[in-house]
VOPAGU-2260 file (C-alpha; in pm, 1 decimal, decimal comma):
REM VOPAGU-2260
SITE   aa  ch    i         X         Y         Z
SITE  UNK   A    0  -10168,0    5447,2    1856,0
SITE  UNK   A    1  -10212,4    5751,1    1613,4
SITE  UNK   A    2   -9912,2    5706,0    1355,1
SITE  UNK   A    3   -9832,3    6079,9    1346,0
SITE  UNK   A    4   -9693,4    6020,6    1713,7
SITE  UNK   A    5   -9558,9    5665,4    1610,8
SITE  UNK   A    6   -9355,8    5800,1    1323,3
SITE  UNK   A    7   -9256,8    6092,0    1432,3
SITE  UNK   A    8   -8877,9    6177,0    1372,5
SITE  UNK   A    9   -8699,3    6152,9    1708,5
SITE  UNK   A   10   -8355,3    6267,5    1511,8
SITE  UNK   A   11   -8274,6    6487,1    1284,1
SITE  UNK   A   12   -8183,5    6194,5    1020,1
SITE  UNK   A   13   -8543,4    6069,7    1114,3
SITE  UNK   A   14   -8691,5    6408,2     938,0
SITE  UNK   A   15   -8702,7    6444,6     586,4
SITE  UNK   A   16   -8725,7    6663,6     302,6
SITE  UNK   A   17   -8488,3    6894,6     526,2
SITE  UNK   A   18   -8120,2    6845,6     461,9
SITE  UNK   A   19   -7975,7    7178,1     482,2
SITE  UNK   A   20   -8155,0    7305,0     813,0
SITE  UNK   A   21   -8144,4    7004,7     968,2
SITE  UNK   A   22   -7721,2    7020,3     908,1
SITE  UNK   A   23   -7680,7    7333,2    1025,9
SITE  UNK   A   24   -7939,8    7247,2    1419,1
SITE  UNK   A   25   -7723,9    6934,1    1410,6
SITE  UNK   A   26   -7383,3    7118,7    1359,7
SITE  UNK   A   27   -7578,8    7382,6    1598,5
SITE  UNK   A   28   -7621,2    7116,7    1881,6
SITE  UNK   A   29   -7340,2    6946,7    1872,6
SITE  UNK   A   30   -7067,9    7280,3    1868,8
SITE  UNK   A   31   -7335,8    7396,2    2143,5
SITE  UNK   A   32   -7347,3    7696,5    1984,2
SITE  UNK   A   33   -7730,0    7792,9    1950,1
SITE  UNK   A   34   -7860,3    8116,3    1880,6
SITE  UNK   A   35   -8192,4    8215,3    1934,9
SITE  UNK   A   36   -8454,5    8047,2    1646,6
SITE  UNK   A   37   -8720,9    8116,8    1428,0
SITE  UNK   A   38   -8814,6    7828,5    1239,4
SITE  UNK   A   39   -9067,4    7893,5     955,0
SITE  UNK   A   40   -9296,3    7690,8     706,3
SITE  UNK   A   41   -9590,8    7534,9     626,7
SITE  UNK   A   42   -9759,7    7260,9     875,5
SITE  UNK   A   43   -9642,2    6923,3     899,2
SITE  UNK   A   44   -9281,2    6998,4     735,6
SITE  UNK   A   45   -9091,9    6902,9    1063,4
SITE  UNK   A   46   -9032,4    7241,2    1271,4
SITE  UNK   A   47   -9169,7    7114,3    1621,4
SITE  UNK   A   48   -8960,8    6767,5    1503,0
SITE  UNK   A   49   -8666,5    6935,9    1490,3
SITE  UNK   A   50   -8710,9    7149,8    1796,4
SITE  UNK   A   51   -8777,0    6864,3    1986,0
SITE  UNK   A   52   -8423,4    6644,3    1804,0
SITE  UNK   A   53   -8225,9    6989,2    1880,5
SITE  UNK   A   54   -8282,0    6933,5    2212,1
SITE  UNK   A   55   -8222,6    6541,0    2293,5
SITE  UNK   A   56   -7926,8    6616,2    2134,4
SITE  UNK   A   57   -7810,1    6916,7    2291,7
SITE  UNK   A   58   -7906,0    6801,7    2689,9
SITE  UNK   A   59   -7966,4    6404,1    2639,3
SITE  UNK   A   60   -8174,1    6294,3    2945,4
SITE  UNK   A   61   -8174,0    6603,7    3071,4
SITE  UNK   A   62   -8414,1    6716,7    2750,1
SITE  UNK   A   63   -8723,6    6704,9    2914,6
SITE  UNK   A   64   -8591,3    6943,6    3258,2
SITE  UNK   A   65   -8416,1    7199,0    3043,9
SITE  UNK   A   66   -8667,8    7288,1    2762,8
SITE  UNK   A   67   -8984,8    7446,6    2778,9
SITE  UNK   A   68   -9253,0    7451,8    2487,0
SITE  UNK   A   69   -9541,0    7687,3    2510,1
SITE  UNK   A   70   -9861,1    7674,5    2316,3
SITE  UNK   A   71   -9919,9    8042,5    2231,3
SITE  UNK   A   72  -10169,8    8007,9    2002,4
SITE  UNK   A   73  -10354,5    7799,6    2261,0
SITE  UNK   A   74  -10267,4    8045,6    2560,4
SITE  UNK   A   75  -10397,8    8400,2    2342,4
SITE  UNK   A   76  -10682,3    8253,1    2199,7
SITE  UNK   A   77  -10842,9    8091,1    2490,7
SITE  UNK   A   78  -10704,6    8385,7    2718,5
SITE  UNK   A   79  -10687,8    8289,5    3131,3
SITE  UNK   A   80  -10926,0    7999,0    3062,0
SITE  UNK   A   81  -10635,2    7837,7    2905,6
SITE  UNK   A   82  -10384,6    7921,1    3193,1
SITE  UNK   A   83  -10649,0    7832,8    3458,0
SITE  UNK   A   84  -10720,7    7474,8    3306,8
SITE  UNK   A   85  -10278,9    7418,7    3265,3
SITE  UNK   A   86  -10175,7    7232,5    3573,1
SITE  UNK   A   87   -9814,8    7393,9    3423,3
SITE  UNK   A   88   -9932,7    7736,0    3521,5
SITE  UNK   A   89  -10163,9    7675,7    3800,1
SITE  UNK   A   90   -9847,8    7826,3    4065,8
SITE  UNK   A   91   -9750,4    8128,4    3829,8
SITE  UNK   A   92  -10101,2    8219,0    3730,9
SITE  UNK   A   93  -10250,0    8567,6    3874,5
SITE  UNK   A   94  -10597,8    8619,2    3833,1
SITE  UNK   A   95  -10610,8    8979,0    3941,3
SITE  UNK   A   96  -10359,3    9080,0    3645,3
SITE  UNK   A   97  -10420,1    9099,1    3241,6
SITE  UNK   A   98  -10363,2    8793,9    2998,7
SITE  UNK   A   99  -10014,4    8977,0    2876,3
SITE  UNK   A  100   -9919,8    9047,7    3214,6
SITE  UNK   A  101   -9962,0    8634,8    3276,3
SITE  UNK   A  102   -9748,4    8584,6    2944,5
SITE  UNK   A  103   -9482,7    8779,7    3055,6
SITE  UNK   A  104   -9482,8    8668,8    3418,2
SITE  UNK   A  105   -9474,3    8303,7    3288,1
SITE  UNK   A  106   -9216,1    8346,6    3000,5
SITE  UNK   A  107   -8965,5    8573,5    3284,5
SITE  UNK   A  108   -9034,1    8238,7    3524,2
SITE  UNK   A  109   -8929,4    7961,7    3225,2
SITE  UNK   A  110   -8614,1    8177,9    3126,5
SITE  UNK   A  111   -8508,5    8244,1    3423,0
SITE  UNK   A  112   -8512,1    7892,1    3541,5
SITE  UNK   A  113   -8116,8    7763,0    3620,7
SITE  UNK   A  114   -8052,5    7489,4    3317,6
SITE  UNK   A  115   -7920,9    7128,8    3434,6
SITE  UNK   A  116   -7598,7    7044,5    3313,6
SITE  UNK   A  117   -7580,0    7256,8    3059,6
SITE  UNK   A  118   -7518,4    7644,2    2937,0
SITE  UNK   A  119   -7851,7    7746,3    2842,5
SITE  UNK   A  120   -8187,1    7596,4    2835,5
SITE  UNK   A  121   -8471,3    7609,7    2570,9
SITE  UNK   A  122   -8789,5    7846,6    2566,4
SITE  UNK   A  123   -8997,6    7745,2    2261,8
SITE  UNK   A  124   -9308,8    7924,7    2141,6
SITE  UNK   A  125   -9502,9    7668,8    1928,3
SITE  UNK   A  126   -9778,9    7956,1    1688,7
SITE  UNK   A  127   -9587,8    8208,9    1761,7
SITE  UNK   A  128   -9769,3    8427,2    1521,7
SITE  UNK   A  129  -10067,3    8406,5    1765,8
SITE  UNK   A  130   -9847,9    8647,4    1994,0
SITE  UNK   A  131   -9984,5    9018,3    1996,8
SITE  UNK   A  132   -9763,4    9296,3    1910,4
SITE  UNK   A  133   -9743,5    9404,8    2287,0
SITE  UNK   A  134   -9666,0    9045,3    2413,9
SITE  UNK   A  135   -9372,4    9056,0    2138,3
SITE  UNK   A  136   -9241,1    9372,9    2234,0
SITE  UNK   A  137   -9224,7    9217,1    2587,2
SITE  UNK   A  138   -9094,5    8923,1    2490,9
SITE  UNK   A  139   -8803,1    9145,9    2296,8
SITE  UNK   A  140   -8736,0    9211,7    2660,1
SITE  UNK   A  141   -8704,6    8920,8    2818,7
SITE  UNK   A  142   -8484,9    8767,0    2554,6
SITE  UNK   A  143   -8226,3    9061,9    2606,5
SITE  UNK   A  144   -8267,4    8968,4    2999,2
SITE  UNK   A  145   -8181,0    8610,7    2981,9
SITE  UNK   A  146   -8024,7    8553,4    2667,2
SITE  UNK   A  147   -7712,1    8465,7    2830,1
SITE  UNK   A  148   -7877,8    8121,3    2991,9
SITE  UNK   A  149   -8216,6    8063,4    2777,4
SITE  UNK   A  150   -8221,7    8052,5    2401,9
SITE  UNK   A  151   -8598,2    8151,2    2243,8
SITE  UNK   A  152   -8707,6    7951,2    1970,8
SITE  UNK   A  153   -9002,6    8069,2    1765,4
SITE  UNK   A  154   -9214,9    7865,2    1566,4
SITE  UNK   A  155   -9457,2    7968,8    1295,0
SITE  UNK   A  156   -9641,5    7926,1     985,8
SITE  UNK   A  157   -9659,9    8290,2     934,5
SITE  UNK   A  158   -9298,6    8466,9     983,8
SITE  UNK   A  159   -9503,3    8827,5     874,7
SITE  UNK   A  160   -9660,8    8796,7    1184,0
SITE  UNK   A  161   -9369,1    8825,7    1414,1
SITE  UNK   A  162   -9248,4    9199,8    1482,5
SITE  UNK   A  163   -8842,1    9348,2    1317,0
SITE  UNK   A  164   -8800,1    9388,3    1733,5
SITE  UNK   A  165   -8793,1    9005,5    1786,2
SITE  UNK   A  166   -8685,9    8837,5    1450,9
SITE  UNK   A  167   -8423,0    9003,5    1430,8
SITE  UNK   A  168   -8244,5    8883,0    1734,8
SITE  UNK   A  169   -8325,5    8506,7    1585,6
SITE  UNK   A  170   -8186,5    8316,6    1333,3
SITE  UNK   A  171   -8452,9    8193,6    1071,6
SITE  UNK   A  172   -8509,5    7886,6     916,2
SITE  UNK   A  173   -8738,7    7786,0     620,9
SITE  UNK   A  174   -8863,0    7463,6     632,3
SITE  UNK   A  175   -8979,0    7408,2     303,1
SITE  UNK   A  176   -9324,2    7218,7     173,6
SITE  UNK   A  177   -9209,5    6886,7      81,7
SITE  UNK   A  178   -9182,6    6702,9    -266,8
SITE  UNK   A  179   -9452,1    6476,9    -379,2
SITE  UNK   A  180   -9216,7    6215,4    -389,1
SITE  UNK   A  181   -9033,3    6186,6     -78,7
SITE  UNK   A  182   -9407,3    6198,0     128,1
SITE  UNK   A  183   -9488,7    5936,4    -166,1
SITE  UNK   A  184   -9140,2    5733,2     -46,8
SITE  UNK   A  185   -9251,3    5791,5     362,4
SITE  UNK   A  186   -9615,5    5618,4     316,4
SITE  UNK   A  187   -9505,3    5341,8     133,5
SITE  UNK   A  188   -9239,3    5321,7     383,6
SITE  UNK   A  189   -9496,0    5321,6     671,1
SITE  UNK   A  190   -9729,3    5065,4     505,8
SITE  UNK   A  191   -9462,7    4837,8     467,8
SITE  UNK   A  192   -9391,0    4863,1     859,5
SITE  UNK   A  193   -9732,8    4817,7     968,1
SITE  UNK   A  194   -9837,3    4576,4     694,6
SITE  UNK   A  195   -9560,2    4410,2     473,7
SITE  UNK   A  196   -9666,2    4346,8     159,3
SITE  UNK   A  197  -10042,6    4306,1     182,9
SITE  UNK   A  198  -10128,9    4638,3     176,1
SITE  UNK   A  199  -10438,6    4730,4     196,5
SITE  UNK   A  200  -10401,7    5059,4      -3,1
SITE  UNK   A  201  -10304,9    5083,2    -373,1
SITE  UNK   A  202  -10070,5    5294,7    -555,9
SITE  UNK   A  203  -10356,7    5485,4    -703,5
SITE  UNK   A  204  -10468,4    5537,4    -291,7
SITE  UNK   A  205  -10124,2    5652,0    -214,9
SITE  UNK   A  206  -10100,5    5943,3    -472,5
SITE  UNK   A  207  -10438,6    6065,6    -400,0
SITE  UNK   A  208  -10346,8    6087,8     -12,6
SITE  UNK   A  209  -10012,5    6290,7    -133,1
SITE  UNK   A  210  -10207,5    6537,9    -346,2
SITE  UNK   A  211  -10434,4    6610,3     -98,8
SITE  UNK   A  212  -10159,4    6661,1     157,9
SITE  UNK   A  213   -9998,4    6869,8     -53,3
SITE  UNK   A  214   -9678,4    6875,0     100,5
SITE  UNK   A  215   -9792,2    6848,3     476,6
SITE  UNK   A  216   -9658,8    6501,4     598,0
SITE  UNK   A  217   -9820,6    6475,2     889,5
SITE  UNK   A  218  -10154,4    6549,1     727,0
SITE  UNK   A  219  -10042,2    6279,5     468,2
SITE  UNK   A  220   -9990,5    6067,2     738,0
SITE  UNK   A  221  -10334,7    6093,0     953,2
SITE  UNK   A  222  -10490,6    6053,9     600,3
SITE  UNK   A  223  -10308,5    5745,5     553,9
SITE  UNK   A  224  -10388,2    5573,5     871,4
SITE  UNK   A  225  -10760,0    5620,2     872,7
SITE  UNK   A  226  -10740,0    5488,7     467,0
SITE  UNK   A  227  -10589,2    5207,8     546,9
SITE  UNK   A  228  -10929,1    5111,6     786,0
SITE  UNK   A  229  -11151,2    5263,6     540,2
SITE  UNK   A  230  -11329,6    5111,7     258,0
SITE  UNK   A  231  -11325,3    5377,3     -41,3
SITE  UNK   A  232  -10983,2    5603,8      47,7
SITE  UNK   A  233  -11098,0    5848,5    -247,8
SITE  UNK   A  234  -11425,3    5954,2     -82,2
SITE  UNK   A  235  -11231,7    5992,2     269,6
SITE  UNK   A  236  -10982,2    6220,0      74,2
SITE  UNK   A  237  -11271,2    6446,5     -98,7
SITE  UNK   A  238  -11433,2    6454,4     242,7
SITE  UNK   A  239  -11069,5    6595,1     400,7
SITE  UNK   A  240  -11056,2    6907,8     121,4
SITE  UNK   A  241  -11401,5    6988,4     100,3
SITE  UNK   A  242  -11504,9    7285,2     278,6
SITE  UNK   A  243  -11156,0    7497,0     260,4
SITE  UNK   A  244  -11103,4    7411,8    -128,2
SITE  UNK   A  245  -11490,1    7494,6    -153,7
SITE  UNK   A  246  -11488,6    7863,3     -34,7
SITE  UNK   A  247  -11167,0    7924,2    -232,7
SITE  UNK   A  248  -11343,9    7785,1    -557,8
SITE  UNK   A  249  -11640,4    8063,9    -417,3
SITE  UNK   A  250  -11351,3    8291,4    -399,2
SITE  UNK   A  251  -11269,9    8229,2    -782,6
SITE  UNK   A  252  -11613,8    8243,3    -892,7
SITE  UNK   A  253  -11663,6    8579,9    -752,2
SITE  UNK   A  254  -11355,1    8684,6    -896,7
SITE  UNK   A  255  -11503,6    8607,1   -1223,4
SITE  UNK   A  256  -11777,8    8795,1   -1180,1
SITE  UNK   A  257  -11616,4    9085,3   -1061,2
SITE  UNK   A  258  -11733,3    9103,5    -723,1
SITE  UNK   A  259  -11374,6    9191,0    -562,1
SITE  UNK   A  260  -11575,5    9259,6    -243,7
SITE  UNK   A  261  -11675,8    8917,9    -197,3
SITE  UNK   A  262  -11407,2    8712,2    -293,4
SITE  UNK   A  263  -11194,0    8895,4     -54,9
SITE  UNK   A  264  -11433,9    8798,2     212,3
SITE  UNK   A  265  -11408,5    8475,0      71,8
SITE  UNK   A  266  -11032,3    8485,7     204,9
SITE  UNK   A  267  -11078,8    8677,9     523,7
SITE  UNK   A  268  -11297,3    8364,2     611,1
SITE  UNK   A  269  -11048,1    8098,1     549,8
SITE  UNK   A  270  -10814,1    8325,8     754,0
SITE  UNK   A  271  -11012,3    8418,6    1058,0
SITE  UNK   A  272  -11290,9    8141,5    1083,5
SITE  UNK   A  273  -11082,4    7856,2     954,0
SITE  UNK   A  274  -10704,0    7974,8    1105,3
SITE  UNK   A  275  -10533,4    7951,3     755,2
SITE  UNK   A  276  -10231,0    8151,1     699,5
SITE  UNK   A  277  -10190,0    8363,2     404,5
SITE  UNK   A  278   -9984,5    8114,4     240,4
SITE  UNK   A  279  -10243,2    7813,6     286,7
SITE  UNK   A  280  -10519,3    8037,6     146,2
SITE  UNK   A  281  -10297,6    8074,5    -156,1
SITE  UNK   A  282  -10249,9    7672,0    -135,4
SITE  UNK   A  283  -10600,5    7669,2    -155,4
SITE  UNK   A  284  -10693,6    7934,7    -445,8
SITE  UNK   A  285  -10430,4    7772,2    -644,6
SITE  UNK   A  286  -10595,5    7424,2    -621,2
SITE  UNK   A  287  -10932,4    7548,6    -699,4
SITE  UNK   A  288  -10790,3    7805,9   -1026,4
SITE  UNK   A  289  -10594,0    7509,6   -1150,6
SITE  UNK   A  290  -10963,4    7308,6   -1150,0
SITE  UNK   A  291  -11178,4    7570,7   -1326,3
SITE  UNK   A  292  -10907,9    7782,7   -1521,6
SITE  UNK   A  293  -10597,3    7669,8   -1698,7
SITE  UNK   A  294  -10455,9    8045,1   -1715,9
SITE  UNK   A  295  -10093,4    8074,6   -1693,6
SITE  UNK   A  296  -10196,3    8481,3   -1574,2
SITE  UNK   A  297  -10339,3    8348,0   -1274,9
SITE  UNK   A  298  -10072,0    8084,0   -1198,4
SITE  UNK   A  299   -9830,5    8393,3   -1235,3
SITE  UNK   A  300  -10034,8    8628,0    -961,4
SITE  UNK   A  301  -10072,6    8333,3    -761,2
SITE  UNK   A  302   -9688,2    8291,8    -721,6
SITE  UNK   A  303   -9595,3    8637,0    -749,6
SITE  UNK   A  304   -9815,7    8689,3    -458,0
SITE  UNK   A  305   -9712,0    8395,2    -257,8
SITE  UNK   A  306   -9315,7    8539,6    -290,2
SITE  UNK   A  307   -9429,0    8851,2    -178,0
SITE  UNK   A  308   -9569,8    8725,4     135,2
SITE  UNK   A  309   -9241,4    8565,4     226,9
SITE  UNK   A  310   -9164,1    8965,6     245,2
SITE  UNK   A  311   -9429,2    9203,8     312,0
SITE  UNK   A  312   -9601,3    9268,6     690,7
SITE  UNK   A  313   -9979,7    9323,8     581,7
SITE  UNK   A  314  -10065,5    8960,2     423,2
SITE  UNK   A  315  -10479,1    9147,5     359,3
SITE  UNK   A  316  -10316,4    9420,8      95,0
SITE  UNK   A  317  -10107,8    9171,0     -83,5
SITE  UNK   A  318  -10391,7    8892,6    -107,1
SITE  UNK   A  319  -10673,4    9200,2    -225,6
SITE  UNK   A  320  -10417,9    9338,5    -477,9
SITE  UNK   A  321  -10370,0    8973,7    -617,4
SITE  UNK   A  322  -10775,2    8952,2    -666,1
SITE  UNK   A  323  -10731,3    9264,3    -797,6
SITE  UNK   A  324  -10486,5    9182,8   -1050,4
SITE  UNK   A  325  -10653,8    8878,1   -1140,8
SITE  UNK   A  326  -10992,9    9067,7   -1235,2
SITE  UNK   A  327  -10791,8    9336,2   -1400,2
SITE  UNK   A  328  -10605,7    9074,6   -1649,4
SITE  UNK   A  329  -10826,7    8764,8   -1699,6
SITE  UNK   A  330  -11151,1    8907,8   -1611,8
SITE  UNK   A  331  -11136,7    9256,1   -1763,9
């Protein structure tokens, strides 16, 4: 059995890292009083976790009848293909009618469904970011429809990406990358489960699994597990990190030698080939600047740049003017 599915938190004291969102879903849940949601953050910090604990604790037995996830990402990239192949949609799906007319037919069916012993019931849109403007501007009209017995909960890695329309009417939550230390605490923890004290990872092992993770538990996790049955964990971890952390150090190379043109291609790929989000890509540029160049200018773009994303709509202008700054003040 994979241990991301073994270990994953089935309450909200099961997730860590998280205190103060997970208190206020708990609180949430219990009072019954849940707004719509749009949980934020990087990947594997415990939004689909808590989702799923907000909801075995709001309906109990009943969790699996009265809430709904849907795999947007999944459902816009692959297009009718996706809904055609879903034995889920197989009765709603209309062949003769667009992929946003599908959405929308779909998303009006799960909200409108009558919840089982309970107020409400739970519509949850796992890569939300993956939704077009015109799917969000119909979903904006759905959730004024049925907000009175289905609460929307949007989940994303990219908050930019969601439209003033629909965030707005949601209450957000950050889940924050978490500490070295408490993933260090959570593999040692696991190791201990699965093999007591003969472990057959050392401490040396452990850190380089949590530096590569970088504050992505679940990727610390799947790293773990396949160490543990491996014979040289460092080369495994090297192997993981290659190929992203590679065209980011391409990136900083041709930000040395002032090719803006490039490097910002260099980030478009990671974006649109590889699915990063602007913040990962930054993740990324930071590891491979911190390798070749020990300049506190570019650790200073890098973050001033990463807080403006938390802010700004167009996540291409704020990642060109950082390149841009960078050449300006360390490459001049």
């Amino acid at each position: 059995m994979l241990w991301i599915e073994k270990y994953r938190p089935d309450s909200f004291e099961e997730i860590i890292g998280q205190d103060q969102v997970t208190a206020h879903l708990r609180s949430a849940a219990v009072s019954g009083n849940v707004p719509h949601l749009l949980l934020t953050g990087p990947a594997g910090t415990g939004k689909s976790a808590a989702v799923s604990c907000l909801a075995r604790l709001l309906y109990g037995e009943r969790s699996d009848e009265n809430h709904t996830v849907i795999q947007t990402a999944d459902l816009f990239e692959q297009g009718k293909k996706y809904l055609e192949n879903d034995e889920r949609y197989t009765h709603l799906y209309r062949r003769d009618e667009s992929l946003l007319a599908n959405f929308k037919n779909i998303t009006r069916w799960y909200a409108s469904i009558r919840p089982l012993d309970a107020a409400f019931r739970l519509l949850v849109f796992e890569g939300a970011s993956a939704l077009t403007r015109e799917a969000q501007q119909g979903l904006r009209r759905i959730m004024e429809r049925y907000s009175a017995t289905c609460r929307f909960i949007l989940v994303t890695s990219r908050p930019s990406a969601i439209i003033p329309a629909v965030s707005s009417r949601c209450l957000p939550f950050f889940f924050a990358p978490l500490s070295d230390a408490v993933v260090e605490r959570k593999l040692h923890a696991i190791l201990a489960a699965e093999y007591g004290s003969s472990s057959p990872l050392s401490t040396d092992d452990i850190e380089l699994i949590v530096q590569a993770a970088s504050g992505d538990l679940r990727k610390a996790i799947m790293l773990l597990q396949v160490s543990a049955g491996a014979e040289d964990a460092a080369d495994l971890v090297r192997c993981s990190r290659t190929e992203t952390g590679q065209i980011a150090q391409s990136a900083m190379a041709a930000i040395e030698g002032r090719d803006l043109h490039a490097a910002f291609r260099r980030f478009e790929t990671l974006m649109i080939e590889y699915g990063l989000t602007s913040r990962e890509v930054l993740h990324e540029f930071r590891g491979a600047a911190r390798k070749e160049y020990n300049d506190p200018r570019v650790a200073v773009a890098i973050a001033e740049a990463d807080y403006i994303l938390t802010h700004a709509n167009n996540e291409y202008i704020q990642l060109n003017a950082m390149i841009a700054r960078i050449a300006g003040e360390v490459f001049p």
